[in-house]
N, C-alpha and C positions, 0 to 999 in steps of 0.2 A: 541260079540264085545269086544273087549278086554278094559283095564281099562282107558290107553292114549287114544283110541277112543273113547271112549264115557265122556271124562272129559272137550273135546274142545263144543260139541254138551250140557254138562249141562249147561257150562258157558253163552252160548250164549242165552239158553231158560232162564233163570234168567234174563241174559238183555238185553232180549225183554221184558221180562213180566215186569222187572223194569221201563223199560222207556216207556212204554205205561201205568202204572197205578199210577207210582209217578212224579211228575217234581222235579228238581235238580236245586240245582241254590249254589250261594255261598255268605259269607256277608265280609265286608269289610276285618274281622280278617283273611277269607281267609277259613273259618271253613263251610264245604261240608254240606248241610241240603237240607231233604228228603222231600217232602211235597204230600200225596195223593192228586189225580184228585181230584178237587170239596171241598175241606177242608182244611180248615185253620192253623191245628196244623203243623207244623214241629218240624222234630226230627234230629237231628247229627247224618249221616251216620255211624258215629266211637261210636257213644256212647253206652256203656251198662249199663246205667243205671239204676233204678228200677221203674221210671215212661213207661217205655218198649222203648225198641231202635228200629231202624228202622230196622234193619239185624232179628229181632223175628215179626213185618208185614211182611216182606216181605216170611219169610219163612211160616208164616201163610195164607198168600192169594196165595202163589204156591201151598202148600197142599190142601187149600178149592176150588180151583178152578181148582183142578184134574191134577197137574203137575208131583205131587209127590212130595217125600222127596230127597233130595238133601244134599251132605255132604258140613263140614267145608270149607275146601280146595276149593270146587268149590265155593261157597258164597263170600269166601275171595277174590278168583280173579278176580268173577264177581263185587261185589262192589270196588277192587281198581281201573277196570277199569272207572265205571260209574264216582268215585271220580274225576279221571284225564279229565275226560270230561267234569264235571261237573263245571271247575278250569276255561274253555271260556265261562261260561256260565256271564249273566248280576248279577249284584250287587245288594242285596236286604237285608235289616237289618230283624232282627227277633225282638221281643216285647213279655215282658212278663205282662201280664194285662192291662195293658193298653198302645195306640198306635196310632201316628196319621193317619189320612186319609185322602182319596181325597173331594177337593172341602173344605178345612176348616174343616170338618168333627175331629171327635178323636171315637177311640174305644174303649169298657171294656170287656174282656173275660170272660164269667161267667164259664168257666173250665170245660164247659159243652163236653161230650164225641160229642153229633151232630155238635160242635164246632158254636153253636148260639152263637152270641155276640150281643151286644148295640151299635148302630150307635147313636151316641151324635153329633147333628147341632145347631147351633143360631136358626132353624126352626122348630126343637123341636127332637125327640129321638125314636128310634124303631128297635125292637128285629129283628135279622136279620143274615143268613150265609155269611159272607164277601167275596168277591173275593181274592182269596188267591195270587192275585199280587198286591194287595192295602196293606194286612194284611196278616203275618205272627206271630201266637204266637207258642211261646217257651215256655214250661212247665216243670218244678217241680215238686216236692215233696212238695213243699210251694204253687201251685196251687190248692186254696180248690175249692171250688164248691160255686157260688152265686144263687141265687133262681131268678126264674124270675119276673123280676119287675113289680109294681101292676101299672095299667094306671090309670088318672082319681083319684087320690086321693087325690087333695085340699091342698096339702100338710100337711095331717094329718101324717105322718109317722115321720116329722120335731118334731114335737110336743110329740108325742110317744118314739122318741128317748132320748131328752131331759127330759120328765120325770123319763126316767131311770137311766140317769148321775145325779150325786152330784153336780152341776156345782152351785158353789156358787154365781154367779150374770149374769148378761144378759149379759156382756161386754165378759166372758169366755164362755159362750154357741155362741154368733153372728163368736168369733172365731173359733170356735170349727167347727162352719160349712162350714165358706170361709177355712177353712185347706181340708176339705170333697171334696168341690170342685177343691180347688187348684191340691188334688189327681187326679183328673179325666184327667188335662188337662197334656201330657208326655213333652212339653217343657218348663217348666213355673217352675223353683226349688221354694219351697215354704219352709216356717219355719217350724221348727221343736218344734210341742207342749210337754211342759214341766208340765205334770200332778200333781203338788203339792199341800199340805192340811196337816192337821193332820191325823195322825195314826188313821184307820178306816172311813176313808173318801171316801173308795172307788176306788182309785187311778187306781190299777190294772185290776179292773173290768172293770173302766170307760173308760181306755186307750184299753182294748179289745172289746170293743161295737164299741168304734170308729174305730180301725183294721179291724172286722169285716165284716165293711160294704161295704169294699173294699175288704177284704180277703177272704170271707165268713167265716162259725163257724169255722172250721178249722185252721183261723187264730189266734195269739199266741204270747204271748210276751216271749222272752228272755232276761237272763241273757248278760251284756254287755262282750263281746267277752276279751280274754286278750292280745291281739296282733292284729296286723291291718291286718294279712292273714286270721285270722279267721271272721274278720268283713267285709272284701271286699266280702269272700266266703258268709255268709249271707244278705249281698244285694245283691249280682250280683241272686242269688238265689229265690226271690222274687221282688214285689212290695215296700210295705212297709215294715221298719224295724224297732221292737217297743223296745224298750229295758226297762227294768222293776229294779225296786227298786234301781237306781243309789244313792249312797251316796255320792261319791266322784269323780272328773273325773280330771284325770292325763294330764298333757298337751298335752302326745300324743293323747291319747283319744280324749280329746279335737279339737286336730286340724286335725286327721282323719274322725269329724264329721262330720265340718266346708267343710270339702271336700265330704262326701253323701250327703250335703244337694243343696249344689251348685255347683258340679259336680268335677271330676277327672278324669284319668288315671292310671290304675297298669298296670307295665309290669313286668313281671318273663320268664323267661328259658323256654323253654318246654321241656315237657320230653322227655327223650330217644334223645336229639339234645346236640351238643356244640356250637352253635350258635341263632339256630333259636328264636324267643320270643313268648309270647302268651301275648293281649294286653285285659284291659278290662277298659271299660269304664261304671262308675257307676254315676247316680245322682239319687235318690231315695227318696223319701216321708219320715221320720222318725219320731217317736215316743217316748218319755222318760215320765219316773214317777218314784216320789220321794220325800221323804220329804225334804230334802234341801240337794245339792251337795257341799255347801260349796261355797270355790271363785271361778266365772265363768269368765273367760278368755275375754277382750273385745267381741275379733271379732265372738268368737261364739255368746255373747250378743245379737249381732246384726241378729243372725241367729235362736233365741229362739222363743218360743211363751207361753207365763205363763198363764195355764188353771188352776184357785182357784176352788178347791172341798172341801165339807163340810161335816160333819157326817150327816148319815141321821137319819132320827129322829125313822124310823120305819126300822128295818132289817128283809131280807126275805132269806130263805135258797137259796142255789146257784141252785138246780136244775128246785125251781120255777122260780128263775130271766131268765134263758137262755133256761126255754121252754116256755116264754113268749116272749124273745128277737125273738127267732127261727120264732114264728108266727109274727111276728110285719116285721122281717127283708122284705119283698118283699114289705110292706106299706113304711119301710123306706126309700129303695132303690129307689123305683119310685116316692116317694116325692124329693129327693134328683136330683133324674137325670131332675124332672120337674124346681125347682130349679135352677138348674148347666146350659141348655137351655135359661131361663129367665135372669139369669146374661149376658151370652154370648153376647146376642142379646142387652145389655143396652149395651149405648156410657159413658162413662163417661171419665173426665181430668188425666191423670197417673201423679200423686204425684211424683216430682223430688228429694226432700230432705229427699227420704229416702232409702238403700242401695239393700233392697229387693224389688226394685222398682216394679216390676210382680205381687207381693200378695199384695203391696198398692194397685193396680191397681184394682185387682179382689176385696178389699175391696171397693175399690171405686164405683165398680162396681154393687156391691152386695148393696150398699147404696141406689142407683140410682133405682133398682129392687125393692128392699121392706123395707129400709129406717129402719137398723137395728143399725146404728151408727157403723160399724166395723172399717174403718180406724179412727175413733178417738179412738177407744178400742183398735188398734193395735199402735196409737201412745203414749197412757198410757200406754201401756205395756213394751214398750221400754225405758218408762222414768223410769218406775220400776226398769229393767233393769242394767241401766244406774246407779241407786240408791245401788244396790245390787255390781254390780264389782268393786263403789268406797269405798263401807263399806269394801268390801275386798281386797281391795290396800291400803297399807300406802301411796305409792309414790304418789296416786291420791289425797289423802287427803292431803300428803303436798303441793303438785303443789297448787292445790284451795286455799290453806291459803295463801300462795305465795301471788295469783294473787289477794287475799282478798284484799291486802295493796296496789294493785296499782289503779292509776288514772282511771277511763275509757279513754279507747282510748289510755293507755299510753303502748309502747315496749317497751321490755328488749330483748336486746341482746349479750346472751356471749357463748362463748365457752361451750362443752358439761363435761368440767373438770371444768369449772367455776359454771357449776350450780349443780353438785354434790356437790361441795362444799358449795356455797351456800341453797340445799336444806336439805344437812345433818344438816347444822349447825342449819337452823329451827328447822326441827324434834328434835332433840340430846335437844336444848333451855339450858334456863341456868342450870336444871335441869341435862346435860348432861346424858340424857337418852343412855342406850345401844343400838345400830340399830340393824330391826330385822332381821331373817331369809331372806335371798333375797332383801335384800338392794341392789340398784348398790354400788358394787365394783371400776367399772372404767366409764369412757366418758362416751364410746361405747358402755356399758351394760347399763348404763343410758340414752342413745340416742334410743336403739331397744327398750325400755319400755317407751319411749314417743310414737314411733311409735305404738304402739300397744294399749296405751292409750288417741290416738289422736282423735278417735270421740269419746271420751266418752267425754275428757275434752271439746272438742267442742260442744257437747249437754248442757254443764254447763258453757257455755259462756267463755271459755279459748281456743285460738289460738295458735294454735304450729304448727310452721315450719320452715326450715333447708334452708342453705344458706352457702356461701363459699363469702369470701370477699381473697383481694392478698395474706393475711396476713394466716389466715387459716378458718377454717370452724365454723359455729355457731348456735347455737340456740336461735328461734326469741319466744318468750311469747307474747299473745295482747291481752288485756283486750277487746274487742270493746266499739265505744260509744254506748250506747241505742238509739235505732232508736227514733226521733219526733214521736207524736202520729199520727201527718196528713201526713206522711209519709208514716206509717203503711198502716192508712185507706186509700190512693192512689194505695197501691201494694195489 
């Protein structure tokens, strides 16, 4: 048979065999994904990979199932076909670790090759292969392997973890674990814990015990990326993203975080196109440690979580710590998901005055279950916070002396060129001190630095907001008056 006849007859035996042993389907980006009969994992048709693409199964289960070997050529035109077919097929997301499901339900992938996963309910939790049109997971290179979780463990594994962190007080351990959970659940952005302490505190360690648990050992803190393409490629990449030894964090930095932790959109070009886009959508769990970043930017403030670790008093070499952890991990895990069930299943009030409203909740939550104080540890932590971004604003500190000298209850209202000048001439005082680095310059640089320090000053009892009378536009200051006592006690 010559080579034209028999190159129509390979294509065809390829997709038969493809489309009786894989389904096809496509996700919203429009990107073609492969998923075996009966299993959970999907791979991009196009991908080559090194976690294995789906064009090296498919040539592997033609060969082991007595088809033969097959060239390029034919492969390539049997999967463009399948692709094009694949383009009417219904709409399904893929999920990387974790994933919702039906009935209330969330999943966790343990990167297990059988593709077992963790069915997580308010009715309690159990190892199990998912229907792979409830659950699609996507795999990396950042997919390590979790061990399977131990049943029945009284939550001893809670206790076990925590004696191996430095966590200097119960207010950063109650945190440390409504974050554990907050991981578990894929729609809920939660904050992002900020591991500080003194030099030898353990910092690094203790931020990868906590990665871990969710990453398995394989999981790994990184060096914070230098550009926002290299940091979108390491979250879209993973679950969590932990980023290790920050000293200092640059605005952009900053407000690229502000967007992993409570979601975003990148779009870039694709290749080899002059039009087409490639779209990706990240919100991700994160991870930071450091002995101090210096000045924190309001709005990520609000996006933080300050876990205090201490030196430990007895040090142990790193290969006893992490073949301890290793054996501890399956007690943790399943004290953990026993945990993460028990929250679920409590009813508790969602805390309105506060921005991360989801992880007040789950503290709330978590209070209601076993009564560990977390939303009043998560609301000291913010006032910490709150103490930290005004040591590092002058503009904050002059606003408060400002507002020092007024009445309660009393407005000011002037123009955003009226109160540069009035707030220079504070600072500057008779002393006429020199303004410092990033002083407003004009209104309008002085108006986007109130916005941006407007719940801070409102946690310290300073009001600010914007308004346009005929004449032109202004800035409103308000002391409030203190609430009556029996006021209080009625609300």
């Amino acid at each position: 048979m010559a080579e034209d006849e028999k190159a129509p007859a390979a294509r065809q035996i390829i997709t038969d065999y493809a489309q009786s042993h894989f389904r096809y389907f496509r996700t919203t980006e429009g990107t073609v994904y492969a998923q075996r009969n009966g299993h959970p994992v999907a791979r991009p048709i196009r991908s080559q990979g090194t976690t294995g693409s789906h064009r090296q199964e498919l040539m592997v289960g033609l060969y082991r199932d007595g088809h033969g070997v097959f060239n390029g050529t034919a492969l390539k035109e049997a999967l463009d076909l399948i692709e094009a077919l694949a383009l009417t097929e219904d709409v399904q997301p893929t999920h990387i670790r974790v994933a919702p499901g039906f009935d209330g339900a969330t999943w966790l992938d343990l990167g297990r090759d059988d593709g077992r996963s963790v069915r997580i309910h308010p009715t309690g939790w159990d190892v199990r292969i998912p229907d792979p049109r409830e659950v699609c997971w996507r795999r990396t290179q950042l997919t390590g392997e979790l061990p399977l979780p131990a049943k029945d463990t009284n939550g001893k594994g809670i206790d076990l973890l925590l004696r191996l962190c430095n966590f200097a007080n119960a207010e950063s351990e109650c945190l440390a674990l409504a974050w554990l959970i907050g991981c578990l659940e894929p729609s809920v952005p939660v904050p992002a814990p900020f591991l500080t302490g003194p030099q030898g505190a353990g910092k690094s360690t203790g931020g990868r015990m906590l990665v871990r648990v969710i990453e398995g050992m394989t999981g790994d803190l990184r060096r914070a990326p230098r550009d926002e393409e290299n940091l979108i490629t390491a979250v879209a990449a993973g679950w969590v993203t932990a980023l290790d030894n920050l000293s200092h964090l640059p605005p952009d930095l900053s407000d690229l975080m502000c967007c992993v932790v409570t979601g975003a959109e990148s779009i870039k070009r694709a290749l080899f196109t002059d039009g087409d886009v490639v779209r990706s959508r990240y919100r991700r769990p994160l991870l930071l440690t450091g002995i101090d970043v210096g000045v924190i930017r309001p709005d990520l403030a609000e996006r933080l979580l300050p876990l205090r670790l201490e030196r430990p008093r007895v040090r142990r070499t790193e290969a006893e710590l992490w073949t301890e952890y290793a054996q501890i991990l399956p007690v943790v895990l399943g004290s953990l998901l026993d945990l993460t069930v028990q929250v679920r299943a409590t009813e508790a009030d969602i805390p309105t005055d506060l921005r991360m409203a989801d992880f007040a909740h789950l503290c709330a939550q978590l209070d209601t279950a076993v009564s560990l104080g977390a939303l009043a540890a998560y609301r000291a932590s913010l006032d910490d916070l709150n103490d930290d971004v005004i040591e590092g604003d002058l503009l904050a500190q002059t606003v408060l002396t400002h507002a020092a000298g007024l009445e309660p209850g009393a407005e000011v209202r002037m123009t955003s060129s009226q109160w540069l000048h009035c707030l220079t001439d504070l600072y500057s005082g008779q002393e006429c001190r020199p303004l410092p680095k990033g002083w407003p310059t004009t209104g309008k640089v002085l108006s986007d630095r109130l916005k941006r320090l407007q719940p801070t000053l409102a946690a310290r009892g300073v009001l600010v907001d914007w308004g346009r009378t005929k004449a032109a536009r202004y800035i409103e200051m308000t002391r409030p008056a203190p609430v009556p006592a029996h006021q209080q006690t009625a609300l």
